[in-house]
DSSP file (Angstrom, degrees, kcal/mol; ACC not computed):
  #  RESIDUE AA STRUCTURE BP1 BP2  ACC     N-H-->O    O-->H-N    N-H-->O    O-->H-N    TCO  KAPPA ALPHA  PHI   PSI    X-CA   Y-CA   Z-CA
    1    1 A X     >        0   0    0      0, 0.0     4,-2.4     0, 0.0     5,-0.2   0.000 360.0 360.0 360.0 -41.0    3.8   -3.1   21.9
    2    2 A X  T  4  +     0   0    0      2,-0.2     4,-0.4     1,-0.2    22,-0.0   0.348 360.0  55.9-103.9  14.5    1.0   -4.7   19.9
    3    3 A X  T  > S+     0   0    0      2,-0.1     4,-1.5     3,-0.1    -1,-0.2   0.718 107.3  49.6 -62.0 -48.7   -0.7   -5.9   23.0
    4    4 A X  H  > S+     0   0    0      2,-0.2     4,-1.4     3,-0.1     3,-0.3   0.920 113.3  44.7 -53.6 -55.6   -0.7   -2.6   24.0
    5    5 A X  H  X S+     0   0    0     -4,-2.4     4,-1.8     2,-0.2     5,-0.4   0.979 112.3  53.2 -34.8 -65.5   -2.3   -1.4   20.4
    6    6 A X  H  4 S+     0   0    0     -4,-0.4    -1,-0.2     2,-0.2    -2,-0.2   0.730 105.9  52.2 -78.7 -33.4   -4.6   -4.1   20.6
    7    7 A X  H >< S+     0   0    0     -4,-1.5     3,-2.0    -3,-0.3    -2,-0.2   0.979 125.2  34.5 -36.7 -98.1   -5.7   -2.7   24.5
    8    8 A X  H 3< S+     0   0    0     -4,-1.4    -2,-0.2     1,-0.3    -3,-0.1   0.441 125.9  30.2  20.1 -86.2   -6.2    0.4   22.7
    9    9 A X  T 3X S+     0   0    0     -4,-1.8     4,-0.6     1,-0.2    -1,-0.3   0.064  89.9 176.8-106.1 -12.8   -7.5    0.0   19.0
   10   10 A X  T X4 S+     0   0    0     -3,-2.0     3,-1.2    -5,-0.4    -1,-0.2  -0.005  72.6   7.9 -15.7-108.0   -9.4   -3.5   20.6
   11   11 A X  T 34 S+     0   0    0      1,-0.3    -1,-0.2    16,-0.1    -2,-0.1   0.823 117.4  78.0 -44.6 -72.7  -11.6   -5.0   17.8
   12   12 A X  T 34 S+     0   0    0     -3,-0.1    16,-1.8    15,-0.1     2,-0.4   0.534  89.0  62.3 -22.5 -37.6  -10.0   -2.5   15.2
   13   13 A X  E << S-A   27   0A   0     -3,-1.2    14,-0.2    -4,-0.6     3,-0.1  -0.846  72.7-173.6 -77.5 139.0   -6.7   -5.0   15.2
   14   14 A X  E     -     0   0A   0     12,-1.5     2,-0.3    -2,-0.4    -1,-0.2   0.602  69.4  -4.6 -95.1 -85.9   -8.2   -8.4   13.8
   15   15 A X  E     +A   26   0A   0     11,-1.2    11,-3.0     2,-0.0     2,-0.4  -0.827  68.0 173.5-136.3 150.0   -5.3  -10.3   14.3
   16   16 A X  E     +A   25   0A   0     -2,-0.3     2,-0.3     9,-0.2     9,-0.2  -0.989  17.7 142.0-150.8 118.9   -1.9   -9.3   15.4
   17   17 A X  E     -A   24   0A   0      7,-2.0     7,-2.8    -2,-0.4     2,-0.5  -0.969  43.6 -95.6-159.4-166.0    1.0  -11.6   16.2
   18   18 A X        -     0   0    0     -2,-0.3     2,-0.2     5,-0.2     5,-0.1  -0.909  30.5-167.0-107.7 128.0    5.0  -12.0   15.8
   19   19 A X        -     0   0    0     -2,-0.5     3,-0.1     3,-0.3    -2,-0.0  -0.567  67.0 -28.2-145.9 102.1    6.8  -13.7   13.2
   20   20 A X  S    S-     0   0    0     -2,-0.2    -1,-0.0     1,-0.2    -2,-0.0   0.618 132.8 -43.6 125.3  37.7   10.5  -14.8   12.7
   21   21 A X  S    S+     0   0    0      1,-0.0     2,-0.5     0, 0.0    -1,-0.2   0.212 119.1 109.7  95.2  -7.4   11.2  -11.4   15.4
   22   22 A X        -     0   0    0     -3,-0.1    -3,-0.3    56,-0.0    56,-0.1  -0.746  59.5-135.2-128.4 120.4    8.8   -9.0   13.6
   23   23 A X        +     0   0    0     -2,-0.5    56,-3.1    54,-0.2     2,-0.3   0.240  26.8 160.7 -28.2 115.4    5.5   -7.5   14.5
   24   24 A X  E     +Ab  17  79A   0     -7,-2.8    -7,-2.0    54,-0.2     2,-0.3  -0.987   9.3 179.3-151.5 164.1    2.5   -7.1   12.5
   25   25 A X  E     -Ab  16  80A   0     54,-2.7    56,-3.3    -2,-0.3     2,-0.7  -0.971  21.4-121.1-142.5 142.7   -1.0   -6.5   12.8
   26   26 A X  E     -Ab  15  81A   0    -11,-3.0   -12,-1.5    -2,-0.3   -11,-1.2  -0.894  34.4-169.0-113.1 128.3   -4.6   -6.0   10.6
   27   27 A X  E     -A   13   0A   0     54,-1.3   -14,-0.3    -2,-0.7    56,-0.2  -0.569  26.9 -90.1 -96.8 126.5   -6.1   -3.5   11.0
   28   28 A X        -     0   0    0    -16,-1.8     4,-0.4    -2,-0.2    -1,-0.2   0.105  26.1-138.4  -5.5 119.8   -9.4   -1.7   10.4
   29   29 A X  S >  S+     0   0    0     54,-0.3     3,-1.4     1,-0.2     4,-0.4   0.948 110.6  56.9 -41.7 -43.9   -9.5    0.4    6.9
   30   30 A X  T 3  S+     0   0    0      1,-0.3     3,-0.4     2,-0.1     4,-0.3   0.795 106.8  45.2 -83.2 -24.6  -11.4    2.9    9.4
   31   31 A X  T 3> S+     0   0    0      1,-0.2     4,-2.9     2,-0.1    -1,-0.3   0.499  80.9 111.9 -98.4   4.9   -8.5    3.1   11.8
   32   32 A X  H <> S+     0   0    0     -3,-1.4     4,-2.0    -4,-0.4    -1,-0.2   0.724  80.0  36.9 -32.8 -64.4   -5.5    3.5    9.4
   33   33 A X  H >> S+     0   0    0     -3,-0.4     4,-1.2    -4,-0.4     3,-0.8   0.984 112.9  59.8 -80.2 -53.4   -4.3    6.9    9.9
   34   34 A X  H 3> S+     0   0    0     -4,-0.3     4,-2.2     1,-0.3    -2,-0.2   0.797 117.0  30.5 -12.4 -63.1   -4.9    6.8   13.7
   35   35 A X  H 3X S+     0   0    0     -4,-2.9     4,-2.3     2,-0.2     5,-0.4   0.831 112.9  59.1 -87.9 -19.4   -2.7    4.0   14.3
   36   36 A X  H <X S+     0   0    0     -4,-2.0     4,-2.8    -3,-0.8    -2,-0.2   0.970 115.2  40.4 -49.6 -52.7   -0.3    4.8   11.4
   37   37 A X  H  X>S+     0   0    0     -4,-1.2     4,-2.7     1,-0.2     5,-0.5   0.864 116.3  53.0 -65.3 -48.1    0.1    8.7   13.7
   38   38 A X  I  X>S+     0   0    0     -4,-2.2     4,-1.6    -5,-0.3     5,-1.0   0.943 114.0  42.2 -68.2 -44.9    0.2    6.4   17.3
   39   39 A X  I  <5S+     0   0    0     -4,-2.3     6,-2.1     3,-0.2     5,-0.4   0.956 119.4  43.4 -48.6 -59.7    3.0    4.3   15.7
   40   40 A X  I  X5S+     0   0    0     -4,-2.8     4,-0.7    -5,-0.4     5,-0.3   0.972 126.1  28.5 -42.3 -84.5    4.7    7.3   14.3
   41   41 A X  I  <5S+     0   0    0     -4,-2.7    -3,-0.2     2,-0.2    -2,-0.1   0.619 134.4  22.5 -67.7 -19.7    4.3    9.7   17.6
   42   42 A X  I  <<S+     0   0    0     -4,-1.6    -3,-0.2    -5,-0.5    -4,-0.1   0.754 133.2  36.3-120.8 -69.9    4.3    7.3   21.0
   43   43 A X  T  4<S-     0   0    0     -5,-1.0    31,-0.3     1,-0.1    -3,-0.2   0.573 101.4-140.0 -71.0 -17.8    6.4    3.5   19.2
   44   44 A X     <  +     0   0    0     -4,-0.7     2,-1.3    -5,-0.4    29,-0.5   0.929  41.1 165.7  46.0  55.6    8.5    6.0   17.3
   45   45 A X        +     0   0    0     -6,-2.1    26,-0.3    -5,-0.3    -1,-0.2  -0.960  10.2 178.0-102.9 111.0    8.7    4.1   13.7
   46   46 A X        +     0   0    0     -2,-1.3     2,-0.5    24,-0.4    -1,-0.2   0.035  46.6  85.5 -44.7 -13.8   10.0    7.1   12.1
   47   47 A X        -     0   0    0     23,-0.5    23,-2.0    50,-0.1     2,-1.1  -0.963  58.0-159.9-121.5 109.9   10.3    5.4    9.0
   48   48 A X        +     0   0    0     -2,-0.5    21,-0.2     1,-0.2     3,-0.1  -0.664  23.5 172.9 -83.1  82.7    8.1    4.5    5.9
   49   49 A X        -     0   0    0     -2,-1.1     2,-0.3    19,-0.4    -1,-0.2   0.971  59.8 -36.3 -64.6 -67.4   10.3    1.6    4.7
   50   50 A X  B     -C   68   0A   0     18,-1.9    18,-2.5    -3,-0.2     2,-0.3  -0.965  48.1-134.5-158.9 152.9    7.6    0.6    1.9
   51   51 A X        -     0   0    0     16,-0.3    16,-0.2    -2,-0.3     2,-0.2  -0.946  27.1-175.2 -89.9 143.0    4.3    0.3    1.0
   52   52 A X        -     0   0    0     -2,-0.3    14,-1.1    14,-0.3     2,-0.3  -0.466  23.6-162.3 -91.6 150.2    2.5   -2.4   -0.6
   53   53 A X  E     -D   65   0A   0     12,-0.2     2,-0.4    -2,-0.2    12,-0.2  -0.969   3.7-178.2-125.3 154.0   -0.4   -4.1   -2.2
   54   54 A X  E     -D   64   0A   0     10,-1.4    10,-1.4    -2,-0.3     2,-0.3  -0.930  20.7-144.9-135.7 162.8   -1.1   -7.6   -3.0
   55   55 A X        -     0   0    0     -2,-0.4     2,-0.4    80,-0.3     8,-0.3  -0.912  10.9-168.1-112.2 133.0   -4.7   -8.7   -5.0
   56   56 A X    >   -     0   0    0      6,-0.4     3,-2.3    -2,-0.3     7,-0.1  -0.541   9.3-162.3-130.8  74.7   -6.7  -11.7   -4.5
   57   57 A X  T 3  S+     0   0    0     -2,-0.4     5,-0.2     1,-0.2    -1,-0.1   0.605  81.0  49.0  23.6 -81.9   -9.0  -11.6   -7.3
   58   58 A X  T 3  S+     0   0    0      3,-0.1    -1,-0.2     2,-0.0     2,-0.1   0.575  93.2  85.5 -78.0   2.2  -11.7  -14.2   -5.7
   59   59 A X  S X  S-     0   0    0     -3,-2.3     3,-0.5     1,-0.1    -3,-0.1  -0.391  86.5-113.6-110.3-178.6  -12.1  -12.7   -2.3
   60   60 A X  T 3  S+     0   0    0      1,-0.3     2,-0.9    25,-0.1    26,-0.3   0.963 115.2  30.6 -78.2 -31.0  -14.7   -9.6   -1.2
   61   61 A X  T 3  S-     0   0    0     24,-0.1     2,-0.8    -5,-0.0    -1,-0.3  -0.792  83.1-171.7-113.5  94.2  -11.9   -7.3   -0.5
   62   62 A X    <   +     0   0    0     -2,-0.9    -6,-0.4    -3,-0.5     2,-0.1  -0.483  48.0  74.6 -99.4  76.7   -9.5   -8.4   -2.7
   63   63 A X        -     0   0    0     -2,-0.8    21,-4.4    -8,-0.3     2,-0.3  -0.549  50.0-157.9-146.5 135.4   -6.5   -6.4   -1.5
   64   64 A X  E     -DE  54  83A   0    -10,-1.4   -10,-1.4    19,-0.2     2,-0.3  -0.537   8.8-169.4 -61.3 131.3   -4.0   -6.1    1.1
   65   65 A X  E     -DE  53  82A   0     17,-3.6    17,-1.6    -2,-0.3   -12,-0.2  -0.938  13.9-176.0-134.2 126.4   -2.2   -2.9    1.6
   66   66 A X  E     - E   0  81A   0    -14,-1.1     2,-0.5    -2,-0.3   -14,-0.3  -0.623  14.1-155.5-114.1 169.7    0.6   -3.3    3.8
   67   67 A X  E     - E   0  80A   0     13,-1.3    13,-3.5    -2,-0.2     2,-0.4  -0.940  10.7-150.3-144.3 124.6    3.0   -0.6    5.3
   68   68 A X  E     -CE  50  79A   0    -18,-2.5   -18,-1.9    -2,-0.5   -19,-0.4  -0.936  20.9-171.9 -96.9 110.0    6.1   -1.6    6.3
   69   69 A X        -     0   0    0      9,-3.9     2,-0.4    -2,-0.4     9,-0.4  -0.622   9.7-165.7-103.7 154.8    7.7    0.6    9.4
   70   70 A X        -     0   0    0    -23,-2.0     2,-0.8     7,-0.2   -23,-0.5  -0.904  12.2-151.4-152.6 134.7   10.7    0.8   11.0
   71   71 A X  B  >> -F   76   0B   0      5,-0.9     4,-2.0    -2,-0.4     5,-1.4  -0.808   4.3-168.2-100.6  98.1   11.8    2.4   14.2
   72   72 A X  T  45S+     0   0    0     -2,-0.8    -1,-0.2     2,-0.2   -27,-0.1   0.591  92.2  45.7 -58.5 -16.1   15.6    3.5   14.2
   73   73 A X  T  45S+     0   0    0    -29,-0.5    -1,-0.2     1,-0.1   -29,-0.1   0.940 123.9  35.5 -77.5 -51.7   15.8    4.2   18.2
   74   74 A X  T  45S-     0   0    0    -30,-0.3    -2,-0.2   -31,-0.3    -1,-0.1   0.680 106.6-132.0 -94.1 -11.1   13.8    0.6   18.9
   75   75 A X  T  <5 +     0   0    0     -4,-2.0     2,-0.4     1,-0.1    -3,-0.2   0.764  65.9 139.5  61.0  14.7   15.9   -1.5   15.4
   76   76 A X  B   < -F   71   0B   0     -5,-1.4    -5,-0.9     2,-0.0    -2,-0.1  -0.882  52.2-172.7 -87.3  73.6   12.8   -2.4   14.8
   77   77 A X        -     0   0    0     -2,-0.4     2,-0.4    -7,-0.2    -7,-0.2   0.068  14.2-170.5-103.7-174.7   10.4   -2.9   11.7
   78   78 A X        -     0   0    0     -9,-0.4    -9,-3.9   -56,-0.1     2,-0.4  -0.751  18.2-127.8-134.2 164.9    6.6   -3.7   12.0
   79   79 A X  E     -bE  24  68A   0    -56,-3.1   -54,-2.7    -2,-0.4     2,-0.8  -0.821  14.6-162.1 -94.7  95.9    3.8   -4.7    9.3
   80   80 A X  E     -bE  25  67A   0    -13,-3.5   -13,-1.3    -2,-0.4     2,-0.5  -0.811  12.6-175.6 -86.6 126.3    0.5   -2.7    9.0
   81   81 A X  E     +bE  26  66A   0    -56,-3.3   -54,-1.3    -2,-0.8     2,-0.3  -0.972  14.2 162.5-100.0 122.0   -2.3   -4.7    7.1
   82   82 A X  E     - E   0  65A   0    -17,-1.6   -17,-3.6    -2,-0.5     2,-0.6  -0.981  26.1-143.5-127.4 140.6   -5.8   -3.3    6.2
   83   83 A X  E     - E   0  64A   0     -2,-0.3     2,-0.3   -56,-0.2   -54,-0.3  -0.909  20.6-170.0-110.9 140.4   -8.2   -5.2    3.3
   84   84 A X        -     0   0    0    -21,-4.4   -21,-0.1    -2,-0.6     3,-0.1  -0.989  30.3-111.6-161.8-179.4  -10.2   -3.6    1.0
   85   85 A X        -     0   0    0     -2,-0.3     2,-0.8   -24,-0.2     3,-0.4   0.304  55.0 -96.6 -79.5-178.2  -12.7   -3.7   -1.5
   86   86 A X  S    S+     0   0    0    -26,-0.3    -1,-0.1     1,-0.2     3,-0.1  -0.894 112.3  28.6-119.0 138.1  -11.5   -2.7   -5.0
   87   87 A X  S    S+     0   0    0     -2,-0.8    -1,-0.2     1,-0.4     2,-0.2   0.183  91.1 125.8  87.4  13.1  -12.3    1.1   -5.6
   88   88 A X        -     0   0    0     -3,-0.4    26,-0.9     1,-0.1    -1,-0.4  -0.345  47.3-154.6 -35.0 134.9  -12.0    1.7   -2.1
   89   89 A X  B     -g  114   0C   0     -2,-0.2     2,-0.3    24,-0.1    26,-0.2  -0.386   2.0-146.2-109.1-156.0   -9.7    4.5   -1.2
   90   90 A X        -     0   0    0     24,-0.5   -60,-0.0    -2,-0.1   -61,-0.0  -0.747  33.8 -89.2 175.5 139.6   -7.8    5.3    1.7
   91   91 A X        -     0   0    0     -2,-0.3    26,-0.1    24,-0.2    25,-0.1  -0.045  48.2-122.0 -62.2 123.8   -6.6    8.1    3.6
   92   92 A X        -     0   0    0     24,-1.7     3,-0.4     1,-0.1    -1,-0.1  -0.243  19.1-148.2 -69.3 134.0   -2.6    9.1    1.9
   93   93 A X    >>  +     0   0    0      1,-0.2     3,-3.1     2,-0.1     4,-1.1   0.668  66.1 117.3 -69.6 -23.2    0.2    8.9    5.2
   94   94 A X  T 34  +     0   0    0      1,-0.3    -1,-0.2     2,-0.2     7,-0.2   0.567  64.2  48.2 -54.6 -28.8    1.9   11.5    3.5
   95   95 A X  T 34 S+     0   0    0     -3,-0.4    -1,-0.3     1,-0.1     3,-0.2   0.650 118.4  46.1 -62.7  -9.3    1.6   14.1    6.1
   96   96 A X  T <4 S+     0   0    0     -3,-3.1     2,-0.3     1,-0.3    -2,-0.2   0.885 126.9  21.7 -70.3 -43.9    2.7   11.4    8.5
   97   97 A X    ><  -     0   0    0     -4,-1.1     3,-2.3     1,-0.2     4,-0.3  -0.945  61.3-157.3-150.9  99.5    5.7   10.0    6.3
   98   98 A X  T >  S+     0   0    0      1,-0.3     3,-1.5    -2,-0.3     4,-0.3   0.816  92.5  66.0 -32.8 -64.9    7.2   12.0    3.9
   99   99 A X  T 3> S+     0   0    0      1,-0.3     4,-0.6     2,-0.2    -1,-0.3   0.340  85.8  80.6 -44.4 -18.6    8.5    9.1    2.0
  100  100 A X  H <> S+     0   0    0     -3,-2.3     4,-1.8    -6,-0.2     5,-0.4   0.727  71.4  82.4 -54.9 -25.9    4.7    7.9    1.2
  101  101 A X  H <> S+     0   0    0     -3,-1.5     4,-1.4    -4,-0.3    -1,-0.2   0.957 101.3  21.3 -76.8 -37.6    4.4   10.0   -1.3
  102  102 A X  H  > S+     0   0    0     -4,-0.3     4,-0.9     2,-0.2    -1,-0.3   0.938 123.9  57.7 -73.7 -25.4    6.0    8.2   -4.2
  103  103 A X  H  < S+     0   0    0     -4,-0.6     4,-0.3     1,-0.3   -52,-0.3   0.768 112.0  41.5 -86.0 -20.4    5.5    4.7   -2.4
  104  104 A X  H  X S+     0   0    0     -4,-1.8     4,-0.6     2,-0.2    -1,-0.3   0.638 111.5  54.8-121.7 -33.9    1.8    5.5   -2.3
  105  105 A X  H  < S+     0   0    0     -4,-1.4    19,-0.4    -5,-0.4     4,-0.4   0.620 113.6  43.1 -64.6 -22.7    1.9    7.0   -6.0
  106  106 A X  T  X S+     0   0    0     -4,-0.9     4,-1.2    17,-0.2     5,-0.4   0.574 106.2  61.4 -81.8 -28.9    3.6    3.3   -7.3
  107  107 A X  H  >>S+     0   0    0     -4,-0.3     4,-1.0    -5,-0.2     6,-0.9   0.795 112.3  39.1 -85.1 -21.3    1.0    1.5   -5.1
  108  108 A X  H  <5S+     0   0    0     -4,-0.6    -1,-0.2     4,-0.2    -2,-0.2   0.645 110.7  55.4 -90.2  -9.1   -1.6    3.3   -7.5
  109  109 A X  H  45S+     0   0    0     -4,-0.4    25,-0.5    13,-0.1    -2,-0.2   0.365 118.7  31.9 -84.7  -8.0    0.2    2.9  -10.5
  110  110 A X  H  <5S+     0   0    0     -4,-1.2    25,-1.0    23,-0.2    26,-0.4   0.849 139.8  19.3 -95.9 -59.8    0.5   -1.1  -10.0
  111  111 A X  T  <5S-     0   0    0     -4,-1.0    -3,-0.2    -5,-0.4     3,-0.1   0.921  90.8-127.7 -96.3 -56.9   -2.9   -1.5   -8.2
  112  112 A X      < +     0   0    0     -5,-0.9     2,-0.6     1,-0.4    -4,-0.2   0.576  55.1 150.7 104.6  35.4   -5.1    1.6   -8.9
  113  113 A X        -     0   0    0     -6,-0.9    -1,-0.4    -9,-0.1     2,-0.3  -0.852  36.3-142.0-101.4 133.7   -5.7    2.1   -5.2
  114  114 A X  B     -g   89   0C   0    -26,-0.9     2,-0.6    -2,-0.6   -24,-0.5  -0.684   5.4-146.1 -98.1 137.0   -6.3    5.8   -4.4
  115  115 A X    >   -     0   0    0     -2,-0.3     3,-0.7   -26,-0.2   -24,-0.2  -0.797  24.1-130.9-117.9  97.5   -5.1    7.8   -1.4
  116  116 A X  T 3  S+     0   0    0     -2,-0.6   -24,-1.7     1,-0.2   -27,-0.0  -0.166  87.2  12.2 -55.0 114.7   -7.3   10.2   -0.5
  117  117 A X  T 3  S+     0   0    0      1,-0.3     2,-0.3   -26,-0.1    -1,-0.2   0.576  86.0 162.4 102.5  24.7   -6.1   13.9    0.2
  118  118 A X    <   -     0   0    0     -3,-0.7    -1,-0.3     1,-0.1     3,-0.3  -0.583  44.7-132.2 -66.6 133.6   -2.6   12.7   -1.6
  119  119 A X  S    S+     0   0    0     -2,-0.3    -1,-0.1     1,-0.2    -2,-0.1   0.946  95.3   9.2 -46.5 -69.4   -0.5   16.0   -2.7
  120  120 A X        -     0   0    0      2,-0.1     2,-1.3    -3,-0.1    -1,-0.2  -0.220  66.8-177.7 -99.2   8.4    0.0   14.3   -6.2
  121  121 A X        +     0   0    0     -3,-0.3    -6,-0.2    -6,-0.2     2,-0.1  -0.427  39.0 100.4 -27.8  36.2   -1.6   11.4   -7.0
  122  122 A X  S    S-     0   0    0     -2,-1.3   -14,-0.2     1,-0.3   -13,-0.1  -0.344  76.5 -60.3-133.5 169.3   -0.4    9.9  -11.0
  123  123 A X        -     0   0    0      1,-0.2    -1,-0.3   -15,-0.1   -17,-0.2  -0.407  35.1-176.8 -54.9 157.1    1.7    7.4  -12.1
  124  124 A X  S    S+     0   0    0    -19,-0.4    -1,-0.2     3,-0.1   -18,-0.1   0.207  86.1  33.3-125.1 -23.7    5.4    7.4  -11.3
  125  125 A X  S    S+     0   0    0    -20,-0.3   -19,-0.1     2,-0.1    -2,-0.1   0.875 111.0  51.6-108.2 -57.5    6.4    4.3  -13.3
  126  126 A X  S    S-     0   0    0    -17,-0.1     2,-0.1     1,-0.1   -17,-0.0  -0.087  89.9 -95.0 -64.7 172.5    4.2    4.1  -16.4
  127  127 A X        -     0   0    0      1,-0.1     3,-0.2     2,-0.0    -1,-0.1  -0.497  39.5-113.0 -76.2 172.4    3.4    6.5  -19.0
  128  128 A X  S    S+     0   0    0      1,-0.2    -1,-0.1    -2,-0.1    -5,-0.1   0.858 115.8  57.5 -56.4 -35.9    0.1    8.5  -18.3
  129  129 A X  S    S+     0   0    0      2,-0.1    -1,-0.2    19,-0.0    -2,-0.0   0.647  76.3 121.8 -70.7 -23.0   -1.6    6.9  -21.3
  130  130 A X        -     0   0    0     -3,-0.2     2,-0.7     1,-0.1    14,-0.0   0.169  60.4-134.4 -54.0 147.3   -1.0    3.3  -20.0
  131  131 A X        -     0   0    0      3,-0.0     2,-0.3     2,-0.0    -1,-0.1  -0.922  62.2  -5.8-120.8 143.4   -4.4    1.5  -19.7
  132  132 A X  S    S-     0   0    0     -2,-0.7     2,-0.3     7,-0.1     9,-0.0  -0.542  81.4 -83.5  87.0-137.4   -4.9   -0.5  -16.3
  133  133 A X        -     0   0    0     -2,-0.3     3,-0.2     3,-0.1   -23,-0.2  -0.877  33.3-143.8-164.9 124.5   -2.8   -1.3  -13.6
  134  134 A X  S    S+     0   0    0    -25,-0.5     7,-0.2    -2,-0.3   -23,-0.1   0.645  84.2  62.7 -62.2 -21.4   -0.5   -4.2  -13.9
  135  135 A X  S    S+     0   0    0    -25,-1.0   -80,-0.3     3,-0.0     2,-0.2   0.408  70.9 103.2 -92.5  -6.6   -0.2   -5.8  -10.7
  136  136 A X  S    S-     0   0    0    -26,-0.4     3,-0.3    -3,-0.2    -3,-0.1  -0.424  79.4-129.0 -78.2 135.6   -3.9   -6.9  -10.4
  137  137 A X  S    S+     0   0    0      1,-0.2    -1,-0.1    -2,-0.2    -3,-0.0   0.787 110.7  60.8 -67.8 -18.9   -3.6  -10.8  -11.4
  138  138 A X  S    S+     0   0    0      2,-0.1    -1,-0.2   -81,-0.0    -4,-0.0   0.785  83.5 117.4 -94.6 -25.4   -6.5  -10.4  -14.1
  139  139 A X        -     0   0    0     -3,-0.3     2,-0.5     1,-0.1    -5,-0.1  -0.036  55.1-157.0 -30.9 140.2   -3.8   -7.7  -15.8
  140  140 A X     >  +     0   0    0      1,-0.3     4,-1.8     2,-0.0     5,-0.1  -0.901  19.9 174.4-106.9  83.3   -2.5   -8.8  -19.6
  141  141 A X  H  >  +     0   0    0     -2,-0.5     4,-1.5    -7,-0.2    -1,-0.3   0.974  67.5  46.9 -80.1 -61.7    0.5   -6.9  -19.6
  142  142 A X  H  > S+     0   0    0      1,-0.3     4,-2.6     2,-0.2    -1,-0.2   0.615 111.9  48.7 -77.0 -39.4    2.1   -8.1  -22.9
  143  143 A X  H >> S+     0   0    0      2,-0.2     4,-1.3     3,-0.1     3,-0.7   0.986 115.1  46.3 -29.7 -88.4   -1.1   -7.6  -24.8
  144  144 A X  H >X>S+     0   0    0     -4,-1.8     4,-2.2     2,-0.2     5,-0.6   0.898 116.2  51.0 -17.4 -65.8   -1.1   -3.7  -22.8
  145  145 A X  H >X5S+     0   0    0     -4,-1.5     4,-4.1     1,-0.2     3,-1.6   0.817 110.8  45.4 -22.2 -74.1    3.0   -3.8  -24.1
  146  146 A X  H <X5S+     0   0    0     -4,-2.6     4,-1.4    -3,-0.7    -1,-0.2   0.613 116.8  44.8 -74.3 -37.1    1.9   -4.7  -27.7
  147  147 A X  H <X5S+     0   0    0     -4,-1.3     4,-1.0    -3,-0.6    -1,-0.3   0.677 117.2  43.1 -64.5 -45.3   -0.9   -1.9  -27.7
  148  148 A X  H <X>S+     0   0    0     -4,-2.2     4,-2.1    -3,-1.6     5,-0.5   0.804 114.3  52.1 -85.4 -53.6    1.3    0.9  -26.1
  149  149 A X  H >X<S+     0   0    0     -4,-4.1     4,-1.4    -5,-0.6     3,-0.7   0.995 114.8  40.9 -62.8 -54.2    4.4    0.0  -28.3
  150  150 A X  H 3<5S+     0   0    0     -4,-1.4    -1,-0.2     1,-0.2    -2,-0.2   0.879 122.4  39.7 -82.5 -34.5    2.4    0.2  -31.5
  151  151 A X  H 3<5S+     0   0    0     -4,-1.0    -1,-0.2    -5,-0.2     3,-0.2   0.707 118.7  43.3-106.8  21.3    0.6    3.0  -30.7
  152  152 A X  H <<5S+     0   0    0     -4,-2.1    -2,-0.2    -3,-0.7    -3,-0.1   0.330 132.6  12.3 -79.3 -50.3    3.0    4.9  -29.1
  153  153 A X  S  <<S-     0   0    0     -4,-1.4     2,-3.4    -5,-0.5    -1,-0.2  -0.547  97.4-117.6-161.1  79.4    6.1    4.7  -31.1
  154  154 A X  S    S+     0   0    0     -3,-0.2     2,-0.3    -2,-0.1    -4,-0.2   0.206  77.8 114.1  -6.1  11.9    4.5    3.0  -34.4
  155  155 A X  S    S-     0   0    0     -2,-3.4    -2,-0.1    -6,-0.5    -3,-0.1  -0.852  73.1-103.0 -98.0 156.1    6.5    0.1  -34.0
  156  156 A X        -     0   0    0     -2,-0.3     2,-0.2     1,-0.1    -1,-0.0  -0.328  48.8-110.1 -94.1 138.2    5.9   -4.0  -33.2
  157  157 A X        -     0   0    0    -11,-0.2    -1,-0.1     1,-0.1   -11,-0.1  -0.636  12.6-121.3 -81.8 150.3    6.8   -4.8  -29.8
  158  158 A X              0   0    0      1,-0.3    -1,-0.1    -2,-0.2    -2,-0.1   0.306 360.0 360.0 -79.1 -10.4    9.6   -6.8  -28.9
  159  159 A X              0   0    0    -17,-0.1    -1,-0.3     0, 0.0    -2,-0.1   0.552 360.0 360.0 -82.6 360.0    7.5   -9.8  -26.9
């Protein structure tokens, strides 16, 4: 299947291989929904099992955003990768995969990566008020804590 993609999509997959039985590839920013819809409609992964971010500070696009799919006819999961820069967006799945919409609303409340032409875009985990994003490595959450608790509910936080 991701021979076939990579026939396809050619440059737009960077690198694409198998590990421990499951399939993943990265992919172009530019080619995202395209192959997200070609996964969906012709491979049948029916399923938005999760997405994700991770941040690596020192590099030029320092985040990963992965989508993890999984195809209930094939048993099957695979791993979409795209990097990108930070304040980059990227086009929301959620008409693809229903189930994006909160996953892709947590992936902006950790990271503060936007998905463009999302129904709903806010936090889902924090309060509105919350300053930052937590999941970014440069984040000081207990400092944030101590800041939120005291001015929030006038009391000293518990850290």
């Amino acid at each position: 299947m991701v021979a076939t993609l990579k026939r396809q999509f050619g440059s737009g997959i960077g690198e694409a291989s198998t590990y421990l039985g499951q399939n993943y590839m990265v992919v172009d920013r530019s080619l995202i929904p395209e192959i997200l819809q070609v996964l969906r409609d012709q491979e049948q992964f029916d399923y938005c099992v999760d997405i994700t971010a991770v941040h690596y500070p020192s590099r030029e696009k320092p985040f990963d955003v992965v989508w993890i799919l999984y195809s209930f006819a094939r048993n099957e999961r695979i791993r979409v990768k795209t990097l990108i820069a930070d304040g980059e967006a990227l086009p929301s799945s959620v008409s693809i995969w229903a189930t994006a919409n909160w996953i892709e609303r947590e992936v902006y409340d950790m990271f503060g990566i936007r998905f463009e032409g999302h129904p709903d875009l806010k936090r889902i985990l924090l309060p509105e008020g919350w300053k930052g994003h937590p999941l970014r490595k440069e984040y000081g959450i207990i400092q944030q804590d101590k800041e939120w608790v005291q001015i929030n509910l006038g009391i000293e936080s518990g850290q």
